[in-house]
MARVEX-997817 format. One line per field, with one value per residue: residue number from 1; x, y, z of N, C-alpha, C in turn. Coordinates in Angstrom, 3 decimals, decimal comma. Example, Ala and Ser with C-alpha at 12.3 -4.5 7.8 and 13.67 -1.06 7.14 Angstrom:
BEGIN
num <- c(1  2)
nX <- c(13,190  12,850)
nY <- c(-5,690  -2,250)
nZ <- c(7,800  7,080)
caX <- c(12,300  13,670)
caY <- c(-4,500  -1,060)
caZ <- c(7,800  7,140)
cX <- c(13,200  12,900)
cY <- c(-3,300  0,030)
cZ <- c(7,800  7,870)
//
This chain:
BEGIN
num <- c(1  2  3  4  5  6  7  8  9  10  11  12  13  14  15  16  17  18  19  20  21  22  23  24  25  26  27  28  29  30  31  32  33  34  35  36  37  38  39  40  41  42  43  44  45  46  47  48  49  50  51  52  53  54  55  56  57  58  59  60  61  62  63  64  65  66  67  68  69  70  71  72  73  74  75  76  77  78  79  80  81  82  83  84  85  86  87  88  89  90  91)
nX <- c(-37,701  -36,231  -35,499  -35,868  -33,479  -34,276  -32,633  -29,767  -27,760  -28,603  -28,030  -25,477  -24,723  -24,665  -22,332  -19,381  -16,456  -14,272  -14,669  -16,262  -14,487  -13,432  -15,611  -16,358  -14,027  -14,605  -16,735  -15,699  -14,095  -16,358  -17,129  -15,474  -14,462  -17,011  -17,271  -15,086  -15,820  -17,842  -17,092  -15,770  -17,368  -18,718  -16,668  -15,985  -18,787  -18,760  -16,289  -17,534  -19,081  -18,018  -16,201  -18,400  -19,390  -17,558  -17,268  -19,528  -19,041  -16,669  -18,472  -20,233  -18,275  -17,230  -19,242  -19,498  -17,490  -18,076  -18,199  -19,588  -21,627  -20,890  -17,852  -17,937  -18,782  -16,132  -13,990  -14,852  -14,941  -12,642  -10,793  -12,329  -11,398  -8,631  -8,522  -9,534  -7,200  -5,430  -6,717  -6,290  -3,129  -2,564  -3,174)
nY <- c(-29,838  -27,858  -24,388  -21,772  -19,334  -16,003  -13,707  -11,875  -11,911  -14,197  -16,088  -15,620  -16,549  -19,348  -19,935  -21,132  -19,059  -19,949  -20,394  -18,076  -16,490  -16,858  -15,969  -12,943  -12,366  -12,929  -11,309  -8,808  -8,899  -8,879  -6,882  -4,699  -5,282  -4,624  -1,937  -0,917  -1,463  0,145  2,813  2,857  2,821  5,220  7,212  6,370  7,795  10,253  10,993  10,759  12,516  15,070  14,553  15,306  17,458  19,505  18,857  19,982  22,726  23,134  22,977  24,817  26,963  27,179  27,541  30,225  31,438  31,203  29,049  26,525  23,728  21,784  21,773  22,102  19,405  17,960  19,201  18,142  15,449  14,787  15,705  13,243  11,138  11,437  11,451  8,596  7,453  7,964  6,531  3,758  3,537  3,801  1,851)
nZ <- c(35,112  32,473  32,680  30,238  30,645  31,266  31,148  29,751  32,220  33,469  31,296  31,363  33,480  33,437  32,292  32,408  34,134  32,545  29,976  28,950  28,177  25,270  24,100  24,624  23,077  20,592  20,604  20,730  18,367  16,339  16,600  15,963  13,491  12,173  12,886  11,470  9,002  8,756  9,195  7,029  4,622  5,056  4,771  2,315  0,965  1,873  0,612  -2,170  -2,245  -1,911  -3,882  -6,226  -5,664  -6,127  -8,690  -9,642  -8,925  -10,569  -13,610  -12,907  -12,931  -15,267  -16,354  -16,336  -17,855  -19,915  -21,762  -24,044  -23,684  -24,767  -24,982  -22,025  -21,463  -22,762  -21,001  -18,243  -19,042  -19,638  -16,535  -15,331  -16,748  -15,903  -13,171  -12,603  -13,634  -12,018  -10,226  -10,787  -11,099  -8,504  -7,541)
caX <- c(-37,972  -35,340  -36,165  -34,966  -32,951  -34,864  -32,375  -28,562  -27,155  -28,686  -27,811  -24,345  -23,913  -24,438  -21,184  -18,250  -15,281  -13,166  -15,646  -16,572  -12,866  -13,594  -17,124  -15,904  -13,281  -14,950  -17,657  -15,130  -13,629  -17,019  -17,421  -14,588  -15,170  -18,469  -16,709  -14,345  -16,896  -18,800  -16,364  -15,046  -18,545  -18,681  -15,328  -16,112  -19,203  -18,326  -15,351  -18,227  -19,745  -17,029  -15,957  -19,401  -19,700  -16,254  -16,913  -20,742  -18,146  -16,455  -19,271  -20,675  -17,198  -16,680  -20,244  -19,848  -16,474  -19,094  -17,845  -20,445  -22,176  -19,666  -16,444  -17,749  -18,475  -14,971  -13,149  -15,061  -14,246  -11,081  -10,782  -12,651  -10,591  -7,637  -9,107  -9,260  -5,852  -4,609  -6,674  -5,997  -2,032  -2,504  -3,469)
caY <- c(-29,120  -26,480  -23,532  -20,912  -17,960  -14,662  -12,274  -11,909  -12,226  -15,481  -16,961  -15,844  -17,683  -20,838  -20,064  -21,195  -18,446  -19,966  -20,248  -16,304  -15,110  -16,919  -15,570  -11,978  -11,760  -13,252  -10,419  -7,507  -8,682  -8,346  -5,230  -4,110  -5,545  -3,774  -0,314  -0,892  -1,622  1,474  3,792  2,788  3,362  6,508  8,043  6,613  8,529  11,647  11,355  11,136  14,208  15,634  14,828  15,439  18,907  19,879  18,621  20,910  23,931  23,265  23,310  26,557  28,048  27,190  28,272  31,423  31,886  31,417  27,780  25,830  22,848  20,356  22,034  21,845  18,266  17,275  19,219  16,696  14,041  14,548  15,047  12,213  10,183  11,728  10,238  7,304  6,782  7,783  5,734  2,846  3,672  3,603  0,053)
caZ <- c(33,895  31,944  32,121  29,589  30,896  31,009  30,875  29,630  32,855  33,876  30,302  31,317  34,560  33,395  30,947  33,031  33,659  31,320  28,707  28,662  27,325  23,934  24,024  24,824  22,058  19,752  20,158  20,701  17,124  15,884  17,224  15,789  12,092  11,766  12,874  10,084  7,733  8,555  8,530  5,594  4,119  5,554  4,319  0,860  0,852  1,942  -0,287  -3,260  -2,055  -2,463  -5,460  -6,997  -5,348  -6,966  -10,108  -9,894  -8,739  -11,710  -14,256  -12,454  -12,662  -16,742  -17,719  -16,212  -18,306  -21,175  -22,452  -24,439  -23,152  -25,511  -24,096  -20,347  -21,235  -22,340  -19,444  -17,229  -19,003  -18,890  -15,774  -14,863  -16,771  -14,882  -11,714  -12,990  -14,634  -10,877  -9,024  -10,904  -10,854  -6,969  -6,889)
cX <- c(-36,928  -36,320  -35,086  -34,884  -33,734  -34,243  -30,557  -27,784  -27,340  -28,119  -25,973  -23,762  -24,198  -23,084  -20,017  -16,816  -14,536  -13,555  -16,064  -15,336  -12,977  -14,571  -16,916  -14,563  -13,378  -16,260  -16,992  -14,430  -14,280  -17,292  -16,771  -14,474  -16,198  -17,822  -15,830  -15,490  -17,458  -18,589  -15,388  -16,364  -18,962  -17,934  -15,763  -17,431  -19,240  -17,165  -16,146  -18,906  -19,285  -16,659  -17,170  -19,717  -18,585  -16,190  -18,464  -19,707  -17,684  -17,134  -19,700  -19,523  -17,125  -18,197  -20,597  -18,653  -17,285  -18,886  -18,868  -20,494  -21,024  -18,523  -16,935  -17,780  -16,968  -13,985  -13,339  -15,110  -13,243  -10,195  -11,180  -12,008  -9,022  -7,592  -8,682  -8,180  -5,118  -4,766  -5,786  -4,654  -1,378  -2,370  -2,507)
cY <- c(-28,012  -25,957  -22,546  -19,516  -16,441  -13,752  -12,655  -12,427  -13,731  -16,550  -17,152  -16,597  -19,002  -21,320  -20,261  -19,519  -18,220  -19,950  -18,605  -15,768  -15,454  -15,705  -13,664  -11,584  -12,079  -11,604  -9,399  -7,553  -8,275  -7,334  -4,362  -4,020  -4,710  -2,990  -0,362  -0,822  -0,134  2,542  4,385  3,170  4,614  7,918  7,620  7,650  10,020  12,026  11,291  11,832  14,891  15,997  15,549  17,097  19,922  19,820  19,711  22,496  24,280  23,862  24,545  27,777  28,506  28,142  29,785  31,844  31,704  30,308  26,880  24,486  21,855  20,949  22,040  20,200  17,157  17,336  17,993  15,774  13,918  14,680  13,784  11,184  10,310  10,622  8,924  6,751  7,132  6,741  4,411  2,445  3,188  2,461  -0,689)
cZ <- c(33,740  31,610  31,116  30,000  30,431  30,512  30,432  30,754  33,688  32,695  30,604  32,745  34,448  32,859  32,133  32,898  32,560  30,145  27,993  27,848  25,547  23,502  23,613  23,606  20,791  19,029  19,799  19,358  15,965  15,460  15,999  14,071  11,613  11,981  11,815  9,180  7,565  8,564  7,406  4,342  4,393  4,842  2,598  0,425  0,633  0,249  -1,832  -3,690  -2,456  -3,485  -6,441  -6,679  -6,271  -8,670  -10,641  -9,611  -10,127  -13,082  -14,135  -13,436  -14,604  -17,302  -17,522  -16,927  -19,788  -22,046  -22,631  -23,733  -23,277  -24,822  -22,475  -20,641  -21,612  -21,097  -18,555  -17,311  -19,051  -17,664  -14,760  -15,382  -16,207  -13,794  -12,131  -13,399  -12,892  -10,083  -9,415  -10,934  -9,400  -6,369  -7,392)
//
């Protein structure tokens, strides 16, 4: 009768030597994929904090210079369409 392996290290000695180096860089590419991923999710975040904190700085800064609602809202659309005309320059 097979039995099935209890624990990691019995599953891994059935795996021949030569068999493990696929096994092993197959995971460590994994590995490595997901840390990309998630620090790329990370950094874009932050970097929308950012922006969004900057662009509330802003607003603060104009309505204490006494600029009506309609003139704070073009400033920030124009710079937001700033942004945008860079990023998309970038690419």
């Amino acid at each position: 009768m097979n039995s099935v392996p209890t624990s990691l290290w019995e599953w891994l000695d059935k795996i021949g030597p030569d068999d493990r180096l696929p096994i092993v860089i197959v995971t460590v590419l994994f590995g490595l994929a997901a840390t990309v991923v998630v620090m790329w999710v990370l950094a874009h975040t932050i970097a929308k904090i950012h922006r969004a904190r900057l662009e509330s700085n802003l607003k603060h800064e104009l309505l204490e210079r006494g600029l009506s609602a309609e003139e704070i809202a073009i400033v920030v659309a124009s710079t937001a369409g700033n942004r945008r005309r860079i990023q998309s320059s970038e690419q």
